[in-house]
N, CA and C atoms as a LAMMPS dump frame, in Angstrom:
ITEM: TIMESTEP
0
ITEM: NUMBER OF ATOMS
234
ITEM: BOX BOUNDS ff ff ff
-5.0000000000000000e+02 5.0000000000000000e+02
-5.0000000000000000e+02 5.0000000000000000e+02
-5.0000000000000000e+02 5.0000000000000000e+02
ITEM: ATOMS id mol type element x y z
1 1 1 N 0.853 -1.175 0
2 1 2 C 0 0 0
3 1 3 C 0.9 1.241 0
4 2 1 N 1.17 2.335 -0.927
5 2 2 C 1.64 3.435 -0.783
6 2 3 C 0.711 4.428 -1.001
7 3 1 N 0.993 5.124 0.2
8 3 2 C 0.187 6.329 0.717
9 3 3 C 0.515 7.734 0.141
10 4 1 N 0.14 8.567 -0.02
11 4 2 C 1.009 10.177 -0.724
12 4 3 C -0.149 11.31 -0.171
13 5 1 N 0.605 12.565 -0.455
14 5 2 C 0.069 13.74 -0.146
15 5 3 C -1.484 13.487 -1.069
16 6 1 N -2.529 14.085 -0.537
17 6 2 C -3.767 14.323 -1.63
18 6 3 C -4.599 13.011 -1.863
19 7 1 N -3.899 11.831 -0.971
20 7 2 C -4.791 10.297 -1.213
21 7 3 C -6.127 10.896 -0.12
22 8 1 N -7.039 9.959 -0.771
23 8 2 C -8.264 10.14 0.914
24 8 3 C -7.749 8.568 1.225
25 9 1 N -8.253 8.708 2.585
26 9 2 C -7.486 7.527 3.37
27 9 3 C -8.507 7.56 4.556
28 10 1 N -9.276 6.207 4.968
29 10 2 C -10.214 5.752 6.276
30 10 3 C -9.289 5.514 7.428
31 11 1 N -9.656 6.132 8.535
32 11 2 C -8.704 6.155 9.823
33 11 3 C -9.474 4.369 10.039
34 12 1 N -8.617 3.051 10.434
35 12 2 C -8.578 2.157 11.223
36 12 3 C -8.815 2.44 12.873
37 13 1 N -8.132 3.102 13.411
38 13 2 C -8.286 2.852 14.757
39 13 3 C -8.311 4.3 15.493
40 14 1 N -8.401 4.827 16.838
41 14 2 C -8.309 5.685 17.347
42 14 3 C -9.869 6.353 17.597
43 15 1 N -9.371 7.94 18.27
44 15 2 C -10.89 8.495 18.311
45 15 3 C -11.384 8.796 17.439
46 16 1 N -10.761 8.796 16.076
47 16 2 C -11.445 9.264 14.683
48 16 3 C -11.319 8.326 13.904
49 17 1 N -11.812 7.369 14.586
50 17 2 C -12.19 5.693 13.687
51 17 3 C -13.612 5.917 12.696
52 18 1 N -13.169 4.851 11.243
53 18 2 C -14.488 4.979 10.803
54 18 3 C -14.583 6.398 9.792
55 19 1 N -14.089 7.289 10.107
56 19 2 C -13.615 8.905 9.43
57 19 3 C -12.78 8.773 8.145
58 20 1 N -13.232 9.511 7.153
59 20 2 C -12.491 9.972 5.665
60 20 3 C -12.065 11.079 6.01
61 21 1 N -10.577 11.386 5.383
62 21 2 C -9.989 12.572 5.281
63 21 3 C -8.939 12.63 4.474
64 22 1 N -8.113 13.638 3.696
65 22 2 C -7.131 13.762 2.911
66 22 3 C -6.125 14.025 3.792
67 23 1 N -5.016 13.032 2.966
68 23 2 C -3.518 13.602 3.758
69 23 3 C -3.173 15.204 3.401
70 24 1 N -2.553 15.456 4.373
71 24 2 C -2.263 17.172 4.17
72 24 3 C -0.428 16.912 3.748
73 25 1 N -0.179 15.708 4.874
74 25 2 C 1.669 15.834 5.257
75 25 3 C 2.235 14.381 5.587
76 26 1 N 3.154 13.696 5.204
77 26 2 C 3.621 12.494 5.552
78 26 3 C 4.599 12.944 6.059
79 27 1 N 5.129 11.972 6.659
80 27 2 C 6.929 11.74 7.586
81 27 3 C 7.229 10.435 7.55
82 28 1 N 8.007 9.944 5.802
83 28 2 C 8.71 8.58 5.788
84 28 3 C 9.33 8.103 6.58
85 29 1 N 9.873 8.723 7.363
86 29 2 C 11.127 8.444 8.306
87 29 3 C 10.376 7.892 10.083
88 30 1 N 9.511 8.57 10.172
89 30 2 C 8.812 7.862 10.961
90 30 3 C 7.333 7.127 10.933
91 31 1 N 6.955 7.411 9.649
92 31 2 C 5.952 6.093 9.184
93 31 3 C 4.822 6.831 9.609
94 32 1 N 4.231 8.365 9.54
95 32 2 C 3.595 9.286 10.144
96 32 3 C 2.757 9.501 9.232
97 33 1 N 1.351 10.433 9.133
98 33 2 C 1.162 10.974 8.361
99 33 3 C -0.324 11.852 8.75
100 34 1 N -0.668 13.274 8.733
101 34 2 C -1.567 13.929 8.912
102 34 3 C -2.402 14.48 7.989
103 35 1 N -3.626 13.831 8.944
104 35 2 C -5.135 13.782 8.092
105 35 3 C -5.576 15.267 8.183
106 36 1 N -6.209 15.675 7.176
107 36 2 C -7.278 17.038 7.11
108 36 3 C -8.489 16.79 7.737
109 37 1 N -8.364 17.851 9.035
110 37 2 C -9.418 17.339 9.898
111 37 3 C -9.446 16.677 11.159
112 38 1 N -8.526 15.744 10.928
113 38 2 C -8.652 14.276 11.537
114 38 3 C -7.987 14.612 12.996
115 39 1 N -7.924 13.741 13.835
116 39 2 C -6.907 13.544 15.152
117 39 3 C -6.269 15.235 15.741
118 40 1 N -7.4 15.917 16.076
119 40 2 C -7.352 17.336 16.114
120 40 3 C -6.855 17.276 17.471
121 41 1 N -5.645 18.038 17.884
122 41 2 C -5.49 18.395 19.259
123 41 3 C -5.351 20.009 19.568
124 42 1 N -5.513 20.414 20.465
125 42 2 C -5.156 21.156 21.197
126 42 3 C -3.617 21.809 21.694
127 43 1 N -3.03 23.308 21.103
128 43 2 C -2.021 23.968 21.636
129 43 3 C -2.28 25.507 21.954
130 44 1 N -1.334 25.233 22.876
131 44 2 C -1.281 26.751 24.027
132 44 3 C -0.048 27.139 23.641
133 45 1 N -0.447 28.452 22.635
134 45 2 C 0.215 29.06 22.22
135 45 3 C 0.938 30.266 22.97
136 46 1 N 2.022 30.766 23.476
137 46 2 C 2.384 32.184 24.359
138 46 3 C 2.29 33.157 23.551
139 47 1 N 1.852 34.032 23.622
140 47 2 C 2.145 35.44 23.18
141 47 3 C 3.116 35.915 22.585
142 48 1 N 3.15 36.399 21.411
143 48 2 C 4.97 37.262 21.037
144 48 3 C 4.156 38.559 20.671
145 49 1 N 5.6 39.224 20.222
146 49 2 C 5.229 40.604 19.661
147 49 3 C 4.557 40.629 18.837
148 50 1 N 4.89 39.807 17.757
149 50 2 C 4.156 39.451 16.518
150 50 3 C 2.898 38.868 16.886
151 51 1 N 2.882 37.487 17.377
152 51 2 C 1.65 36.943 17.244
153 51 3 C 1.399 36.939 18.947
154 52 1 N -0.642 36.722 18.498
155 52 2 C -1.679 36.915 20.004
156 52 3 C -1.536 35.508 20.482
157 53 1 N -1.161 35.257 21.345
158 53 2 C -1.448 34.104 22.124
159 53 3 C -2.957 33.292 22.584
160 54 1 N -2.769 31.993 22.616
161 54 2 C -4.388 31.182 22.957
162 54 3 C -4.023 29.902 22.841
163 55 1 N -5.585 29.051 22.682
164 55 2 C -5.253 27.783 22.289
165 55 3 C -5.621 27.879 20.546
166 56 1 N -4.763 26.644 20.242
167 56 2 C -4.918 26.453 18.476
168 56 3 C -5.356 24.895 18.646
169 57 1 N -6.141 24.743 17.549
170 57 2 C -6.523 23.091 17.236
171 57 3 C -5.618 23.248 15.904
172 58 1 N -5.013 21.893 16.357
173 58 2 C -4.317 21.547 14.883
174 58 3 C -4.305 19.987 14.975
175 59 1 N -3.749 19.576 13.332
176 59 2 C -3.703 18.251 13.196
177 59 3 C -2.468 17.373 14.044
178 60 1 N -2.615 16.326 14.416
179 60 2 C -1.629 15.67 14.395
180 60 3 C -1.371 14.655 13.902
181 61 1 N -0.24 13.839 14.033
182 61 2 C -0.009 12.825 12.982
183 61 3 C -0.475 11.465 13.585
184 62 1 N -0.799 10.99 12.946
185 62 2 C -1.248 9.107 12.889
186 62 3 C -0.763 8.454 11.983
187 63 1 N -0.092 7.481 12.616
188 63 2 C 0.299 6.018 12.402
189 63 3 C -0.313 5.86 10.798
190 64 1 N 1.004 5.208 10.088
191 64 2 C 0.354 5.012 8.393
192 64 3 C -0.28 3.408 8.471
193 65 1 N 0.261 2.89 10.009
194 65 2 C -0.554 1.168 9.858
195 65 3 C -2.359 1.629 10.102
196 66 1 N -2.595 2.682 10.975
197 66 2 C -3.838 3.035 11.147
198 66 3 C -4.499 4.057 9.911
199 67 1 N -4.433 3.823 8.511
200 67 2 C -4.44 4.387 8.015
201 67 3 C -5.264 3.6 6.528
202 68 1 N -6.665 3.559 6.011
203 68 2 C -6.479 2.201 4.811
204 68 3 C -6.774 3.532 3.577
205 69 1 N -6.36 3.204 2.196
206 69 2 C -6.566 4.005 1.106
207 69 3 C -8.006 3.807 0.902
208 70 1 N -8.701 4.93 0.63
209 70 2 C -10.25 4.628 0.167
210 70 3 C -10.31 4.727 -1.409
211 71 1 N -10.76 3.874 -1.803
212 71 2 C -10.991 4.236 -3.087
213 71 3 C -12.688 4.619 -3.877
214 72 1 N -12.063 5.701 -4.547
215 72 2 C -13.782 6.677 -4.304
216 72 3 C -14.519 6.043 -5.308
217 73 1 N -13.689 5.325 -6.524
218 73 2 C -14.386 4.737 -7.886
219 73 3 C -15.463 3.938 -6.688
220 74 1 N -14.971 2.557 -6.221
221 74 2 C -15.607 1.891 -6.143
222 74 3 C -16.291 1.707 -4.488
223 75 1 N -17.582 2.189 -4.294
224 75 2 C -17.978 2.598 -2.718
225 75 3 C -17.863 1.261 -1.559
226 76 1 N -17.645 1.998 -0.598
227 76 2 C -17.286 0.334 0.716
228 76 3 C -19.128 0.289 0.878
229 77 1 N -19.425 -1.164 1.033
230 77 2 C -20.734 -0.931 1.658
231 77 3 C -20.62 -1.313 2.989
232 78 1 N -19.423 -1.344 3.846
233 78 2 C -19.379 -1.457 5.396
234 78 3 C -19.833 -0.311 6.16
């Protein structure tokens, strides 16, 4: 199975099991890869001169074994 930027891909396991989303970003090197949307956490950002400080939701990365290619031609009926 090879995975790439722009595949849609069904999360296997976690709190966003069951979920479609497009890869945004892989990391070969550690077998990583972040969904649009998907496995959203929470950061507490500090304040600078430049930028306002808060919390940010952003993606994080999940496991490419928790990860199956969807293919849109032909629909899952699971």
């Amino acid at each position: 199975m090879f995975l790439k930027k722009g595949i849609t891909v069904k999360v296997l396991s976690g709190k966003d099991k069951g979920k479609n989303g497009e890869i945004i970003q892989i990391d070969r090197s550690r077998d990583l890869a972040k969904v649009k949307a998907l496995n959203m956490v929470k950061k507490h950002k500090k304040p600078t001169k430049e930028n306002k400080g808060g919390i940010i939701s952003k993606e994080a990365f999940i496991h490419l074994s928790n990860l199956k290619k969807v293919d849109e031609k032909k629909k899952d009926k699971k």
